[in-house]
C-alpha positions in Angstrom: 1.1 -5.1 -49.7 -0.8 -8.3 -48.4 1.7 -8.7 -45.3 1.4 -4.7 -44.6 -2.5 -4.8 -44.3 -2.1 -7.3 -42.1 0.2 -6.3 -40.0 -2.2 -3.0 -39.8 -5.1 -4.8 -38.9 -3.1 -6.4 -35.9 -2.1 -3.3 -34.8 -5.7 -1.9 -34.6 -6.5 -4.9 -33.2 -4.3 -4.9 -30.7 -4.9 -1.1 -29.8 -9.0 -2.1 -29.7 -8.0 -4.7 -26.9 -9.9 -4.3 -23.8 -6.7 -3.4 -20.6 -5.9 -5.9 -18.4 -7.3 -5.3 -15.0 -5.1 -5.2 -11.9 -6.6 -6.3 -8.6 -5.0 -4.0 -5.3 -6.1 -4.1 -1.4 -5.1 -3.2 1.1 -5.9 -2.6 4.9 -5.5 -0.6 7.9 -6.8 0.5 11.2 -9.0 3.3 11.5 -8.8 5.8 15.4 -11.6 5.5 17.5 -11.8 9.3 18.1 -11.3 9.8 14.1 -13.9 7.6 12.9 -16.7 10.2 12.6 -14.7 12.7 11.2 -13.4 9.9 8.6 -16.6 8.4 7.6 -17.8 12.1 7.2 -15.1 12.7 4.7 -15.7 9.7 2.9 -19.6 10.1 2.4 -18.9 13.5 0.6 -15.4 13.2 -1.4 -14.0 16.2 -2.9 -14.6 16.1 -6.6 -11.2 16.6 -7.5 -9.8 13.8 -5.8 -12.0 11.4 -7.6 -11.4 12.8 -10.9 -7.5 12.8 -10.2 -8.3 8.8 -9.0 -10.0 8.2 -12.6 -7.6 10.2 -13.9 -4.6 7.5 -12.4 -6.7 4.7 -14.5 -8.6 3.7 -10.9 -11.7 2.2 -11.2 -14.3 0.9 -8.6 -12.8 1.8 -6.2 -14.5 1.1 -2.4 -13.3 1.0 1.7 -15.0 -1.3 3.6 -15.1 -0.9 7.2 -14.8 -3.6 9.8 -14.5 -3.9 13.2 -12.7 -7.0 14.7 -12.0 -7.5 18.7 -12.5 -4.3 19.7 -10.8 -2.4 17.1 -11.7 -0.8 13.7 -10.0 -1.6 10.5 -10.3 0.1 6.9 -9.9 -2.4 3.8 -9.9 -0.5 0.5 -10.4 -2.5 -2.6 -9.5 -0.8 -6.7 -9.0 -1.7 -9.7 -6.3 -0.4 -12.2 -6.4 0.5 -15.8 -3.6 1.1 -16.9 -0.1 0.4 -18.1 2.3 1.2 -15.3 0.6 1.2 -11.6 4.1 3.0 -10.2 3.5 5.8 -12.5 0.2 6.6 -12.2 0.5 6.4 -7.9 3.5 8.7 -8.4 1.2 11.1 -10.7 -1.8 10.8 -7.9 0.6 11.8 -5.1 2.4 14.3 -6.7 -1.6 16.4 -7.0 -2.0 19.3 -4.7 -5.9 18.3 -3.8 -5.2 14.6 -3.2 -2.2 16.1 -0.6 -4.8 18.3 1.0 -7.1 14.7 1.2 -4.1 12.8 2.4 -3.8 15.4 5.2 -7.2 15.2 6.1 -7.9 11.0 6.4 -4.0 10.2 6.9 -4.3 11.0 10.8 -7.3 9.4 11.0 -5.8 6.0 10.0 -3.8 3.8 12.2 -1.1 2.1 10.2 -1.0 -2.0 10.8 2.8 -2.4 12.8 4.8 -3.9 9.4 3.0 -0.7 7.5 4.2 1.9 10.2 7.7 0.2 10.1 8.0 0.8 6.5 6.7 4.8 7.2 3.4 3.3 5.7 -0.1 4.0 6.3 -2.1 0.8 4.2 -0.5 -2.9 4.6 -1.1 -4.6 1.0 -2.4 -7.7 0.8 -2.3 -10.6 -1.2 -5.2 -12.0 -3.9 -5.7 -15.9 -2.8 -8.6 -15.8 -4.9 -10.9 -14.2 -7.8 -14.3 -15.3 -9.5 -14.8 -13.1 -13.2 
């Protein structure tokens, strides 16, 4: 009885733990005769894309833009949630709204050469470092 209460405890426990957050960035360019058009997007985004994004266990979520000799580049920042990234970016892709977003901002992006290779629009990146 001892060992089962325990074990139920643990269980809660473990259930009350808080998810590990995963760190994802990734960057691209953005088209000079898009830009406008993109920014406007951005500043008013649909409500259903951002409750399918919280719904896919996204959370502060932000693009940055930079320009850099010349050119304009997009660098989107998010955390995830939950418990299996590949499944929850499957889900978000596979919603009719975000598809209709994807049309809208996708032409407006100009995929980095190894991202465009790949039939990719955002090159990932890699975390060097991170301050809780």
């Amino acid at each position: 009885m001892k060992t089962l209460a325990i074990l139920t405890l643990a269980a809660l426990a473990a259930s009350c733990a808080p998810t590990q957050v995963q760190r994802h960035a990734w960057v691209t360019g953005l088209k000079p005769e898009k830009a406008a058009y993109y920014r406007k997007l951005h500043a008013n985004p649909w409500p259903a894309v951002n409750a399918n994004l919280k719904d896919c266990n996204i959370r502060n979520f932000s693009i940055f833009e930079r320009e850099i000799a010349g050119k304009t580049y997009l660098f989107a920042y998010l955390e995830y949630t939950g418990n299996d990234f590949a499944a929850d970016m499957k889900k978000m892709g596979e919603d009719p709204e975000t598809q209709r977003w994807w049309k809208e901002t996708d032409p407006c992006q100009s995929p980095l050469p190894e991202a465009a290779k790949a039939g990719k629009i955002w090159s990932d990146t890699k975390e060097l470092y991170h301050l809780d």
